[in-house]
C-alpha positions as CSV (number, residue, x, y, z in Angstrom):
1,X,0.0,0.0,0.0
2,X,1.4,3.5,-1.1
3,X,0.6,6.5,1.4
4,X,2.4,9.9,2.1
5,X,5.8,9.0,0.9
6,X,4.5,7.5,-2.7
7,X,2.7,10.6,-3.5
8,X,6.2,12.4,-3.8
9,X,6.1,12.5,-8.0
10,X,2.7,14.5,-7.6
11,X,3.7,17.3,-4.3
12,X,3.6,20.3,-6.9
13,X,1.0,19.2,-9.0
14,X,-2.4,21.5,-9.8
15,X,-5.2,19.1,-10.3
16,X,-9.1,19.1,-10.2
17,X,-8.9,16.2,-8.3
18,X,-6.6,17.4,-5.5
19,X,-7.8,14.1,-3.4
20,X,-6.3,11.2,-5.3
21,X,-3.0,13.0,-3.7
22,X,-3.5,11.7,-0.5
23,X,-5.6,8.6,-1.0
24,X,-4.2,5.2,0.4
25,X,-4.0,2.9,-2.6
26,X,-5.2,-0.5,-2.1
27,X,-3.3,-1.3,-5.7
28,X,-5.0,-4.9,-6.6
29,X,-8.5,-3.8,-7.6
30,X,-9.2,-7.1,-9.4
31,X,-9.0,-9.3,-7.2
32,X,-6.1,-11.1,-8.8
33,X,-5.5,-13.7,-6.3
34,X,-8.6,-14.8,-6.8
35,X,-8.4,-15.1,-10.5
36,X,-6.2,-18.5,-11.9
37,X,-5.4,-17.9,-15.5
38,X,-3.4,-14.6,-14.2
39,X,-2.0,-16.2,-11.3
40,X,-0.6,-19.0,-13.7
41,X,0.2,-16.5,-16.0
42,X,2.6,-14.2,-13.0
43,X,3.9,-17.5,-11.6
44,X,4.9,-18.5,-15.1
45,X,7.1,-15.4,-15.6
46,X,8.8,-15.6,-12.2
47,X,6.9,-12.4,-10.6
48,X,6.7,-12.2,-6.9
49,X,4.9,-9.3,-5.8
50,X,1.8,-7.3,-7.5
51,X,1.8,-4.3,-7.4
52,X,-1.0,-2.6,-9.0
53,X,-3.7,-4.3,-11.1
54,X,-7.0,-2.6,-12.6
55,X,-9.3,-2.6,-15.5
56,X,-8.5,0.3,-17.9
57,X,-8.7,1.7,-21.4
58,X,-6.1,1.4,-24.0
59,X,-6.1,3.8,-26.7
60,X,-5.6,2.0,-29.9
61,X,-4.1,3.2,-33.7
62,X,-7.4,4.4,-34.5
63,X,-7.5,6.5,-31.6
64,X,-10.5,3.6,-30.4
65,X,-10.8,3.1,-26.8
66,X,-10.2,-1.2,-25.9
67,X,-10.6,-2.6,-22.3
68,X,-7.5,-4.0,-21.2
69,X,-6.5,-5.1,-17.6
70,X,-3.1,-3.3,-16.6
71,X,-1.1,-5.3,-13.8
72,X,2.3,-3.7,-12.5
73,X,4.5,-6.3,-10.6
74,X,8.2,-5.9,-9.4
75,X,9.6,-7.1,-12.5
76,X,7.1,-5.9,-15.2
77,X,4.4,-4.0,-17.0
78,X,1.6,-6.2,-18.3
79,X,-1.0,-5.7,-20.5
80,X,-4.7,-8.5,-21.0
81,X,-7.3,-9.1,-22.8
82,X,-10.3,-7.7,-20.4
83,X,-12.7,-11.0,-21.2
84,X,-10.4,-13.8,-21.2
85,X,-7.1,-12.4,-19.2
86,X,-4.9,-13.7,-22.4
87,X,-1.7,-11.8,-22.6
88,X,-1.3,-8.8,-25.1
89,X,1.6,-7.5,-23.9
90,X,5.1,-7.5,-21.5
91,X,7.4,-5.2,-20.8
92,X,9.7,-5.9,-18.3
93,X,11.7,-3.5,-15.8
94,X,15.3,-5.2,-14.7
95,X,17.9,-3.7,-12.8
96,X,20.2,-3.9,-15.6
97,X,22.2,-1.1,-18.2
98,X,19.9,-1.4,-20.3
99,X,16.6,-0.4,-17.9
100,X,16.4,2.8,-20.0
101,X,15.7,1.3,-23.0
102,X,12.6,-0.6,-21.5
103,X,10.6,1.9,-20.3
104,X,11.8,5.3,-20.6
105,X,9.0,7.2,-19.0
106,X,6.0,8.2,-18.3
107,X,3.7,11.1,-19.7
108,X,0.7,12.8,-18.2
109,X,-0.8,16.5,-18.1
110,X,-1.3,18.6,-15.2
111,X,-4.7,18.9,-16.4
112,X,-7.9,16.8,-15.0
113,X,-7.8,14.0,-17.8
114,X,-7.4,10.3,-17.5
115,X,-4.7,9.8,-20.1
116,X,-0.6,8.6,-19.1
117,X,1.5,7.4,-22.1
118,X,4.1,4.9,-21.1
119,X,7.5,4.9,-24.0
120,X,9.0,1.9,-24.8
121,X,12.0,3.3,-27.4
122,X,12.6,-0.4,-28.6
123,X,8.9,-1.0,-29.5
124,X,5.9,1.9,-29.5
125,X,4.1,3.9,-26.5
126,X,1.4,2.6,-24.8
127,X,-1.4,5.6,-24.3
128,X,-3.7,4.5,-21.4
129,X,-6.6,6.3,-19.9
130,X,-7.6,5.2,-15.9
131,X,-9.2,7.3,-13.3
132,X,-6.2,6.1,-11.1
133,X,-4.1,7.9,-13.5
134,X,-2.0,9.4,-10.6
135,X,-1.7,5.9,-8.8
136,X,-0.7,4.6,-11.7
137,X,2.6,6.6,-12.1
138,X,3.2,6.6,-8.3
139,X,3.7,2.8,-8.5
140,X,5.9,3.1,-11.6
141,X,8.2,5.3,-10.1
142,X,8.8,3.3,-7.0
143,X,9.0,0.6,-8.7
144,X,12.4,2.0,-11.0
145,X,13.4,3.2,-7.9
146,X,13.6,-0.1,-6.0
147,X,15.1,-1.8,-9.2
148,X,17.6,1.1,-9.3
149,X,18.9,0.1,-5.8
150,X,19.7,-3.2,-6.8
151,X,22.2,-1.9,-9.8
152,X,25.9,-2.5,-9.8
153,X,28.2,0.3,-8.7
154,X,29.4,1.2,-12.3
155,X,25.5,1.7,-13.4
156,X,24.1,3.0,-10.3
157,X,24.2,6.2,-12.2
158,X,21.9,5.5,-14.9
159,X,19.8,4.0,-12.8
160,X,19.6,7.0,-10.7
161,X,19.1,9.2,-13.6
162,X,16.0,7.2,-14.9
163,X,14.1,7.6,-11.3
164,X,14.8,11.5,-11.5
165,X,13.6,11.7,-15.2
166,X,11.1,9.2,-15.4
167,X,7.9,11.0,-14.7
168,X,7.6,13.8,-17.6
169,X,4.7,16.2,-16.2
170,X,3.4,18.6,-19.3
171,X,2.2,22.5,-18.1
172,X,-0.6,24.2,-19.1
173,X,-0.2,26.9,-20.8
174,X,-3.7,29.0,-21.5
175,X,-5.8,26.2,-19.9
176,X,-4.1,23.9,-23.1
177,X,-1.1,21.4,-22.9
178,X,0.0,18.1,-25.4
179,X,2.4,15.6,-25.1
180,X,3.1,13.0,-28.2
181,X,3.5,9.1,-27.8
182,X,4.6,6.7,-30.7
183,X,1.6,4.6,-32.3
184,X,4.9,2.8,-34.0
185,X,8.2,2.8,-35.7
186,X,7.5,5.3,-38.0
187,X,4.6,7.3,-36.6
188,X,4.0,9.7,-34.1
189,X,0.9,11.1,-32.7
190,X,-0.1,14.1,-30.2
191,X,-2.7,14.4,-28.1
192,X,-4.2,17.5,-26.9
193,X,-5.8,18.5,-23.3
194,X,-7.9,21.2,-22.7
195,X,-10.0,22.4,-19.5
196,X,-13.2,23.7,-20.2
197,X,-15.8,25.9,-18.2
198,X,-17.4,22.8,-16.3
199,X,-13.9,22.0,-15.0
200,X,-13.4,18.8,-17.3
201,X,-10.9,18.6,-19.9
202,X,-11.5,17.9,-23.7
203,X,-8.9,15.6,-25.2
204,X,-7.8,15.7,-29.4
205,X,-5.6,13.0,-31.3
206,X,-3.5,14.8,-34.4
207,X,-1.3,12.5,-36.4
208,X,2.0,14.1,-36.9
């Protein structure tokens, strides 16, 4: 469970929601003890410890939202299917050199949206949108910084480095900010945030 000390990433943050910055996470919100295809599936890879698991919506290339279940353990990032828990998608997190090349960071507005974008330079972003947006990048960050602490001297730096950099908060500037993510090799798109007079946000896709 995450209290106080996790919500360090978020301390200067100006959000509509100002009480998801001190809520005690509960992280597994699917039960997923209870559920046998993804313990087989966490016990298969070797993962110990789960730390956050929750139904959410992945954006897809045709800027589509699909129900995915996200599940953040000690040693990886996973993506399933929402009906049958098959596995879309891995991406691990070692304590190794090349830890930057996994996940690079995460991206998220200041403003009141759902939406984080998770790069992965060897493959393609993942653009999520969950209402435990914040909780979401709390856990992500601890997590690199646990694996960090586990590095050998002579990459302890890096390490260090990608805790610092990891969380990449975009300003508002005129109630409007954007951040792009990569749908794949080759393409790139950007989404828009902007609040609005009922105090939501309004969200556009532009391919670049």
């Amino acid at each position: 469970m995450l209290g106080e000390d996790g919500m360090e990433p978020f301390m200067g943050m100006k959000v509509r929601r100002h009480s998801s910055m001190y809520r005690v996470y509960s992280a597994d919100y699917i039960d997923v003890p209870a559920n046998p295809t993804i313990v087989k599936l966490l016990s298969k890879q070797g993962d110990k410890q789960v730390l956050f698991a929750d139904n959410i919506m992945k954006v897809n290339r045709k800027c589509k939202l699909v129900r995915r279940v996200l599940i953040v353990t000690d040693v990886a990032i996973y993506m399933l299917d929402s009906v049958f828990f098959r596995l879309k998608h891995r991406i691990p997190m070692q304590a190794s050199e090349w830890l930057v090349q996994n996940i690079d960071k995460v991206s998220l507005s200041e403003l009141s949206d759902n939406f984080l974008a998770v790069s992965v330079p060897s493959e393609y972003d993942f653009l999520i949108a969950s209402t435990r947006k914040s909780e979401i990048v709390t856990v992500l960050v601890e997590a690199v910084k646990q694996l960090t602490t586990t590095l050998p001297e002579n990459e302890l730096q890096s390490g260090c480095q990608l805790a610092q950099k990891f969380t990449k908060l975009v300003g508002v500037l005129n109630g409007v900010c954007s951040f792009e993510y990569r749908i794949d090799a080759e393409h790139t798109r950007e989404v828009h945030f902007e609040s609005v007079e009922d105090g939501g946000t309004k969200t556009k896709f532009v391919d670049k």
